[in-house]
TIBAVEX-850105 format. One record per residue: residue in three letters; x, y, z of N, C-alpha, C, O, CB in turn. Coordinates in steps of 0.05 Angstrom, whole numbers, padded with zeros to 5 digits, always signed. Glycine has a CB too. Layout:
TIBAVEX-850105
- aa  n.c1  n.c2  n.c3  ca.c1  ca.c2  ca.c3  c.c1  c.c2  c.c3  o.c1  o.c2  o.c3  cb.c1  cb.c2  cb.c3
- ALA  X  Y  Z  X  Y  Z  X  Y  Z  X  Y  Z  X  Y  Z
...
This chain:
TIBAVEX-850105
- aa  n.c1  n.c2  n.c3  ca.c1  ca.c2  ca.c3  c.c1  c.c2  c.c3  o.c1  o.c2  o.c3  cb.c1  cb.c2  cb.c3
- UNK  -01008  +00400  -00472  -00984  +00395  -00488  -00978  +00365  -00490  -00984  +00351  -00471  -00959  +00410  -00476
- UNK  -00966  +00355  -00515  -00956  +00322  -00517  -00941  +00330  -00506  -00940  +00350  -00491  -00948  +00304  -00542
- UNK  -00917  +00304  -00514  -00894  +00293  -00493  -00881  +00300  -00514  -00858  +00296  -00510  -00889  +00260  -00478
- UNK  -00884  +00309  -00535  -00857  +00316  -00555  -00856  +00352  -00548  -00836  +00364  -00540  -00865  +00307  -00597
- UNK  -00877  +00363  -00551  -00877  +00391  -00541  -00855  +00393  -00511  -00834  +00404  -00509  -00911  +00399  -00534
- UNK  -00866  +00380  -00497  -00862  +00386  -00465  -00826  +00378  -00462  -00811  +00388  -00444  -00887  +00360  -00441
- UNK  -00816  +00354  -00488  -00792  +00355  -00483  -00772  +00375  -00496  -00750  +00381  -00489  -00786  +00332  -00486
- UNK  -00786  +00383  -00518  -00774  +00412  -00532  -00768  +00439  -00512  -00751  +00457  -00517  -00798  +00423  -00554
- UNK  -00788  +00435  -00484  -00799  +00461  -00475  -00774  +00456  -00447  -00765  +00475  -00434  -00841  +00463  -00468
- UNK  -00765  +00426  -00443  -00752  +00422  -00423  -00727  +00416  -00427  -00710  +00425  -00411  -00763  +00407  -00409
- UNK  -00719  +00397  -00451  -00696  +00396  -00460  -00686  +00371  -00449  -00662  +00368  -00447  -00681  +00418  -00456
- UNK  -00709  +00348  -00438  -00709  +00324  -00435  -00715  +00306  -00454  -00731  +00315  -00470  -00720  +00321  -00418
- UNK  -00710  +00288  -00457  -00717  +00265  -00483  -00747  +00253  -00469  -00752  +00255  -00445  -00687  +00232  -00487
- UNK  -00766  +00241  -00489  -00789  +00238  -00490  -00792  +00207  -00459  -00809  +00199  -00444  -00797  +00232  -00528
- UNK  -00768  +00201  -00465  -00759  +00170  -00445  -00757  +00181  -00415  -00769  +00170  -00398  -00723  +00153  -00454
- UNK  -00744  +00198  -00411  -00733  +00215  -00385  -00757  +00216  -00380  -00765  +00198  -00365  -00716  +00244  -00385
- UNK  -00779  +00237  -00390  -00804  +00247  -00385  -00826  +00220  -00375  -00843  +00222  -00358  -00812  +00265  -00413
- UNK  -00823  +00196  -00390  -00842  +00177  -00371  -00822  +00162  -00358  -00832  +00139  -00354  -00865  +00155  -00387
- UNK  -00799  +00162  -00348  -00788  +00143  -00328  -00799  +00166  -00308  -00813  +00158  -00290  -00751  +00133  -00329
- UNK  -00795  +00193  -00309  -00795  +00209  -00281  -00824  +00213  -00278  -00830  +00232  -00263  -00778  +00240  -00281
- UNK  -00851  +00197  -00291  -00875  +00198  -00287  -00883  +00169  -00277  -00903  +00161  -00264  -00888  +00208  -00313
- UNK  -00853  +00151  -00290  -00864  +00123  -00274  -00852  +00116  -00246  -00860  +00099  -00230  -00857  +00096  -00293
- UNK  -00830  +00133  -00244  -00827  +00135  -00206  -00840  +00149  -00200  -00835  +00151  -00176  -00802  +00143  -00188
- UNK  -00861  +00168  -00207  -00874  +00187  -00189  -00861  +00202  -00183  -00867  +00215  -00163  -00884  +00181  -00170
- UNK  -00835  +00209  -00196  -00824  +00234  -00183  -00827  +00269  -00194  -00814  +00289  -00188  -00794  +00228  -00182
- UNK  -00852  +00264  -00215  -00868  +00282  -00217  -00898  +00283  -00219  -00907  +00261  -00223  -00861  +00291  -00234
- UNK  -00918  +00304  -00217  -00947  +00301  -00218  -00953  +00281  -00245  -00939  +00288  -00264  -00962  +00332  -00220
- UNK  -00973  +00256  -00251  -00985  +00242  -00267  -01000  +00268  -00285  -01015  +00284  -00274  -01002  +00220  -00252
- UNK  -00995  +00267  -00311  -01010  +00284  -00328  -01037  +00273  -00332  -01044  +00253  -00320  -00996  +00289  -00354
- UNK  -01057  +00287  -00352  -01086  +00276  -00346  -01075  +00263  -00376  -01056  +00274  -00388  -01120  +00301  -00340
- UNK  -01091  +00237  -00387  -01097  +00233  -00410  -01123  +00240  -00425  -01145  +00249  -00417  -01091  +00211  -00411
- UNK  -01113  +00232  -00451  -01129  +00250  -00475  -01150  +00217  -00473  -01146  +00197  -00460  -01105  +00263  -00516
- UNK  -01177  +00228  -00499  -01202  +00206  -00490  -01186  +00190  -00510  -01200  +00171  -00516  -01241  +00211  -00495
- UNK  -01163  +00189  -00524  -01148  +00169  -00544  -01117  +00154  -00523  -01100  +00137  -00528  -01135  +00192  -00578
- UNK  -01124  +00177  -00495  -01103  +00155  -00485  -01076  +00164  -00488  -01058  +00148  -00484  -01105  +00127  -00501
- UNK  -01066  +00199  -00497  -01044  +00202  -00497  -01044  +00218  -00471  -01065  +00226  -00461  -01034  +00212  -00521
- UNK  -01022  +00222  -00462  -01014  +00241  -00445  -01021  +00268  -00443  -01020  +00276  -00466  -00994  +00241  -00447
- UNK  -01027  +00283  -00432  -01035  +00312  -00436  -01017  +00319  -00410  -01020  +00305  -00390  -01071  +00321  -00436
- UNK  -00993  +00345  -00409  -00979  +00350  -00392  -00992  +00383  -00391  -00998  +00395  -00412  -00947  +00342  -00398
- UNK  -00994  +00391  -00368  -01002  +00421  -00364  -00966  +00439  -00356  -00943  +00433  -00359  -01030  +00422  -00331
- UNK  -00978  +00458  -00347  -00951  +00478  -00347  -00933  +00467  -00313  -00911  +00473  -00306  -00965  +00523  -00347
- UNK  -00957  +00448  -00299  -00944  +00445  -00267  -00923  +00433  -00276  -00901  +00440  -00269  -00961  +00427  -00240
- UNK  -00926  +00411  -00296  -00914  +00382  -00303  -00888  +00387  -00321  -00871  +00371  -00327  -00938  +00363  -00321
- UNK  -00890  +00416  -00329  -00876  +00427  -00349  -00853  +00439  -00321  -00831  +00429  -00323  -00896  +00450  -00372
- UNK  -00857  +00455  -00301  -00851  +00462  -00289  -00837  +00442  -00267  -00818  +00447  -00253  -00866  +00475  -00288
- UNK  -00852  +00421  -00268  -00832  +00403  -00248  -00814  +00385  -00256  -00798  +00372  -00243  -00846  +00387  -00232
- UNK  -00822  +00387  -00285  -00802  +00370  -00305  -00770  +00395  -00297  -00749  +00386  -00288  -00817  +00371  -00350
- UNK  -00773  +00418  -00300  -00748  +00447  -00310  -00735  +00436  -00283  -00713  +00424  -00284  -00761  +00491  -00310
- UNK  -00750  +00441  -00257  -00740  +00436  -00232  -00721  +00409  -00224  -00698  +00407  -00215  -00763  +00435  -00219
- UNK  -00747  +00385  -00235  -00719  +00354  -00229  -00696  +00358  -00251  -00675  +00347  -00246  -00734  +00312  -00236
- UNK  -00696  +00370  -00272  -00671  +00370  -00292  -00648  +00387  -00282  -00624  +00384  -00287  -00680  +00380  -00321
- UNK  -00661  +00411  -00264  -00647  +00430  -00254  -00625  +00411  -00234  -00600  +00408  -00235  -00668  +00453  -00240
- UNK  -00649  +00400  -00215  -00635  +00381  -00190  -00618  +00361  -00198  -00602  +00353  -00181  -00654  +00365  -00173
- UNK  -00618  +00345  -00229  -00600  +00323  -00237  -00573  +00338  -00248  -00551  +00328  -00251  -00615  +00304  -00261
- UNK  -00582  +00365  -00253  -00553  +00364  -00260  -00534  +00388  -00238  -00516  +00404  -00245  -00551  +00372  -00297
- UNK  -00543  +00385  -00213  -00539  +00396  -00196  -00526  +00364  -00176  -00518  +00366  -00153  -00567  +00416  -00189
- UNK  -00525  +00341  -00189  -00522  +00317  -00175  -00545  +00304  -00157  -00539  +00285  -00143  -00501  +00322  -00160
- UNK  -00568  +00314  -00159  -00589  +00300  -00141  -00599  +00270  -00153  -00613  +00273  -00173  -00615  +00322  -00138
- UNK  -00594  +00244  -00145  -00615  +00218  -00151  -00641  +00225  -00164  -00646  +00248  -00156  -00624  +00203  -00124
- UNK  -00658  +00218  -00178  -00678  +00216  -00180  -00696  +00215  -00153  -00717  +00227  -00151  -00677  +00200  -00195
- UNK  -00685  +00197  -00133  -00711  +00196  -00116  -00695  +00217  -00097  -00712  +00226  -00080  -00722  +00161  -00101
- UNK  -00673  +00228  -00093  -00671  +00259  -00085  -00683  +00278  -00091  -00689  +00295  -00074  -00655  +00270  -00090
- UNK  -00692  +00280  -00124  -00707  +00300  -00129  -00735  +00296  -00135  -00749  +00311  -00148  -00698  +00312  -00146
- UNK  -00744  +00264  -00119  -00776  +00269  -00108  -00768  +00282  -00085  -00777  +00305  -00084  -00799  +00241  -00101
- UNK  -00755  +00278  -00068  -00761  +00291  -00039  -00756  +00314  -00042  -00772  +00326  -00027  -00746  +00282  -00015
- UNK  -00739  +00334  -00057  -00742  +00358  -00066  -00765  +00373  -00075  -00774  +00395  -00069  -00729  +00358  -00083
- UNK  -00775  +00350  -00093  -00791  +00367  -00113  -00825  +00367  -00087  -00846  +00380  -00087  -00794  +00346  -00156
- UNK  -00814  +00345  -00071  -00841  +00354  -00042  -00838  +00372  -00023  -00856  +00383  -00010  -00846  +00332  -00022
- UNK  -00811  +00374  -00022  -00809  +00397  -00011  -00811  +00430  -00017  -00809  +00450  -00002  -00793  +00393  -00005
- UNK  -00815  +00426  -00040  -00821  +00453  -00062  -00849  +00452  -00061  -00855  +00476  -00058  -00810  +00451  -00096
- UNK  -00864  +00442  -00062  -00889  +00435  -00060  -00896  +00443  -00033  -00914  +00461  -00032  -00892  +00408  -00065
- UNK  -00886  +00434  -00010  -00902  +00436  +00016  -00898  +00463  +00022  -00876  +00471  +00029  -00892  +00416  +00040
- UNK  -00919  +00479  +00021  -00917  +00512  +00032  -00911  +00517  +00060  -00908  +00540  +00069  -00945  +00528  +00029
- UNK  -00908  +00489  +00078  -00902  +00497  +00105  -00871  +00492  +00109  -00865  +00489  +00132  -00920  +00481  +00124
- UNK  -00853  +00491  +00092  -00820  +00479  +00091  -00814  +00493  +00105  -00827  +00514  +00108  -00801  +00477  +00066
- UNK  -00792  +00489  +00120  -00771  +00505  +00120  -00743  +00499  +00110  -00730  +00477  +00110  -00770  +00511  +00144
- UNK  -00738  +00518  +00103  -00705  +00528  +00091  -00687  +00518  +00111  -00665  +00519  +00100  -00698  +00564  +00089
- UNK  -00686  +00512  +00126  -00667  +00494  +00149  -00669  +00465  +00139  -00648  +00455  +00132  -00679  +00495  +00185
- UNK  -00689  +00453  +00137  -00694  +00430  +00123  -00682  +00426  +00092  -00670  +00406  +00085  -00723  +00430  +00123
- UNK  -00686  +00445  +00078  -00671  +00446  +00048  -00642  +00447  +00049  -00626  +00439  +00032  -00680  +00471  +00030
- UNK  -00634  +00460  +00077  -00607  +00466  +00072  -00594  +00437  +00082  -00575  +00425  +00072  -00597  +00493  +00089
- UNK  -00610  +00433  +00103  -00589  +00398  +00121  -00590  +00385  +00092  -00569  +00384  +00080  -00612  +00369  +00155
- UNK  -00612  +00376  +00082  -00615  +00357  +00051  -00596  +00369  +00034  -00586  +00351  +00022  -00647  +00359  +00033
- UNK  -00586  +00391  +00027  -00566  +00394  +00007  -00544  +00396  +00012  -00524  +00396  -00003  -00569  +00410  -00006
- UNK  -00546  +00398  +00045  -00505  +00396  +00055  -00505  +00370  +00055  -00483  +00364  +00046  -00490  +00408  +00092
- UNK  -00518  +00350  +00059  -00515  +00322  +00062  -00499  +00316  +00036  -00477  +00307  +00034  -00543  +00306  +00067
- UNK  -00521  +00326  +00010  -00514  +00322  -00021  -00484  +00331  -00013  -00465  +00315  -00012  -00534  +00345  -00047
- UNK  -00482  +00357  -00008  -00458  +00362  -00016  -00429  +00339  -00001  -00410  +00328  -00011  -00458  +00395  -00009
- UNK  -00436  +00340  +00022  -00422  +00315  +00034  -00407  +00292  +00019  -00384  +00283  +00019  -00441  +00302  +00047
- UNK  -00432  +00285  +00005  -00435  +00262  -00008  -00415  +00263  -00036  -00400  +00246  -00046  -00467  +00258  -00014
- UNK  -00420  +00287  -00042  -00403  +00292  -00068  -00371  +00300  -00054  -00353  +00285  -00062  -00417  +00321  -00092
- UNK  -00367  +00310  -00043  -00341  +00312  -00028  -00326  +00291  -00029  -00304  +00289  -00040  -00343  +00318  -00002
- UNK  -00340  +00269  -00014  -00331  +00237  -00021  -00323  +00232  -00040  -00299  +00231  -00044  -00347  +00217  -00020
- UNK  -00345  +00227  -00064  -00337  +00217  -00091  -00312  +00240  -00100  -00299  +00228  -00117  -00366  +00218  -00114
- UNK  -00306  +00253  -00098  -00285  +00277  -00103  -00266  +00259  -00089  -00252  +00246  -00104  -00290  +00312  -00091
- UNK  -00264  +00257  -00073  -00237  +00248  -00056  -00236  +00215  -00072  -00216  +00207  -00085  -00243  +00248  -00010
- UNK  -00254  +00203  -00070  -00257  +00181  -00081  -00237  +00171  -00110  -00221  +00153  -00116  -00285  +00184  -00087
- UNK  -00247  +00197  -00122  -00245  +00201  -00158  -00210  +00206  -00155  -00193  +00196  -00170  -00268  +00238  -00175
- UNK  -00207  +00223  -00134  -00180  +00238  -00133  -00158  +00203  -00134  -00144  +00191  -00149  -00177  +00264  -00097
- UNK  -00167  +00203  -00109  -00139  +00173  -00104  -00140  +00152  -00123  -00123  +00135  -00122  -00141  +00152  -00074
- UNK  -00166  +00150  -00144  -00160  +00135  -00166  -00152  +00140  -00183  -00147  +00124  -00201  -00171  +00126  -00174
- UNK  -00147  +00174  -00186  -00141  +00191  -00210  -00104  +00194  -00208  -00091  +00207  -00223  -00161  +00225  -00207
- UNK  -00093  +00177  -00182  -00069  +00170  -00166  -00062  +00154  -00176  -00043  +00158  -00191  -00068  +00165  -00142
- UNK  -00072  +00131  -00174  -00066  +00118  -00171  -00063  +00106  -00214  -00045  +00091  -00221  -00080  +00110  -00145
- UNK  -00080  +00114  -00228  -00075  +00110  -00253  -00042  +00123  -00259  -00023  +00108  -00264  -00100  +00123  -00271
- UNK  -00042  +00152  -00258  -00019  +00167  -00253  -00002  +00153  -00249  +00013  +00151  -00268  -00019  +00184  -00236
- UNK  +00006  +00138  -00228  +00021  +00124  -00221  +00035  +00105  -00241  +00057  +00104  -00251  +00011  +00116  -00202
- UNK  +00014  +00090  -00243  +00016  +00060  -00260  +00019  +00068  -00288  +00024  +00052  -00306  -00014  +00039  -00257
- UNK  +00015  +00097  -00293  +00021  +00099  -00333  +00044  +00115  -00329  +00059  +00117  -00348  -00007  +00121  -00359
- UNK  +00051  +00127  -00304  +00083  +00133  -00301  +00100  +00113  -00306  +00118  +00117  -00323  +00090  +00141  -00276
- UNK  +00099  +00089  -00291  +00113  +00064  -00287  +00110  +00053  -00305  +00129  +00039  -00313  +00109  +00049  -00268
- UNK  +00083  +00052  -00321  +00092  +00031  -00356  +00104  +00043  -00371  +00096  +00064  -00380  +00069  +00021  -00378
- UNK  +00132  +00027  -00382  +00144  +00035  -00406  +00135  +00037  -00423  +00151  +00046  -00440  +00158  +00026  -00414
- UNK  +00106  +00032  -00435  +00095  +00025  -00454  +00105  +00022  -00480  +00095  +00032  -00500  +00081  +00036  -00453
- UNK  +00132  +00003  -00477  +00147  -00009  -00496  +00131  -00037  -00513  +00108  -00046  -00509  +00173  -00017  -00481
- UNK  +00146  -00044  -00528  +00143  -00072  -00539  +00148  -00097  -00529  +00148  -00119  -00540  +00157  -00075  -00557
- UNK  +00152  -00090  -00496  +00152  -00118  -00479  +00123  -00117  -00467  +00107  -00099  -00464  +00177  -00120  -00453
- UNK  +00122  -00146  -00460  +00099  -00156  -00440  +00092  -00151  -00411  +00069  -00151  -00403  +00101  -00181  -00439
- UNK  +00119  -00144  -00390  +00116  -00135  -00379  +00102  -00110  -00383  +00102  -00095  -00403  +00130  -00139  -00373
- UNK  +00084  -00107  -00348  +00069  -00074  -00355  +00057  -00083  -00322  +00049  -00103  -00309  +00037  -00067  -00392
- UNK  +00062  -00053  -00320  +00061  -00049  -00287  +00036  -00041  -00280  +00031  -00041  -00256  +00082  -00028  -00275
- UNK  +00011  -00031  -00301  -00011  -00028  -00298  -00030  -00059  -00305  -00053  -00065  -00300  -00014  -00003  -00315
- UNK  -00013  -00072  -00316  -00029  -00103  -00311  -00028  -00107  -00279  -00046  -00110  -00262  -00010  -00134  -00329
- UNK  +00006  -00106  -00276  +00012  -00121  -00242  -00010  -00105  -00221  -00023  -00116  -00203  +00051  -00113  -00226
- UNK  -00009  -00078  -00227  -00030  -00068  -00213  -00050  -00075  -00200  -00055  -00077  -00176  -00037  -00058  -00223
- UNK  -00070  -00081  -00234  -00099  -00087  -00224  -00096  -00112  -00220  -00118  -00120  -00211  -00124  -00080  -00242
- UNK  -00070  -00140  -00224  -00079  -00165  -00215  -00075  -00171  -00189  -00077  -00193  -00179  -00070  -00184  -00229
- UNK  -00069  -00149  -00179  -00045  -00150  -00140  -00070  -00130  -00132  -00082  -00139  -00113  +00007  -00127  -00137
- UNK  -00082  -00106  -00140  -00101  -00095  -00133  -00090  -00080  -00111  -00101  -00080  -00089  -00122  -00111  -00128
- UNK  -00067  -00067  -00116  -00054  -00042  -00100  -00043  -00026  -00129  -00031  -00005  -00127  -00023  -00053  -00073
């Protein structure tokens, strides 16, 4: 399969498909004797998998270590699980993160009159940085 097939089949753009071939965070396809790409069904398959993991919140180089761990027939599922509570950890943060800034705007568009004066309490805000 080209790279236009394989992104029809994955629902990645043709760019996605060689950045995640130029970190290696999928198998190298073989090329054609003109030098294009030739992707088989693994490549097709590990493409479904890291798209699965990106929008599940995994990094790119999260979902190499994933996509090796899917690979290694000796894993264990104790191992997949510490790696995705960590993820989840991680997103917990940004949640709490997201929350007290999602406060703190609240705040500051409560407090602007957003009248025809110059005063504005969401300037004083971000220039005091409380």
């Amino acid at each position: 399969m080209n790279i236009s097939q394989v992104a029809k089949l994955t629902g990645l753009t043709s760019k996605s498909i060689r950045l995640y071939e130029e970190r290696d965070v999928i198998s190298a396809p073989t090329r054609s004797d003109n030098g294009y790409r030739v992707y088989s069904n693994k490549q097709v398959d590990e493409l479904k998998f890291v798209s699965n993991a990106r929008k599940a919140g995994f990094s790119l180089d999260e979902c190499k270590e994933l996509l090796a761990m899917e690979r290694n027939p000796h894993r264990m599922s104790a191992q997949v699980k510490h790696f995705a509570s960590n993820k989840l950890s991680d997103i917990r943060e940004q949640i709490e993160a997201l929350r007290n800034i999602e406060c703190k705007l609240q705040e500051w568009v409560e407090r602007c009159p957003g009248d025809g004066q110059s005063a504005c309490p969401i300037i004083d805000g971000l220039k005091e940085g409380n």
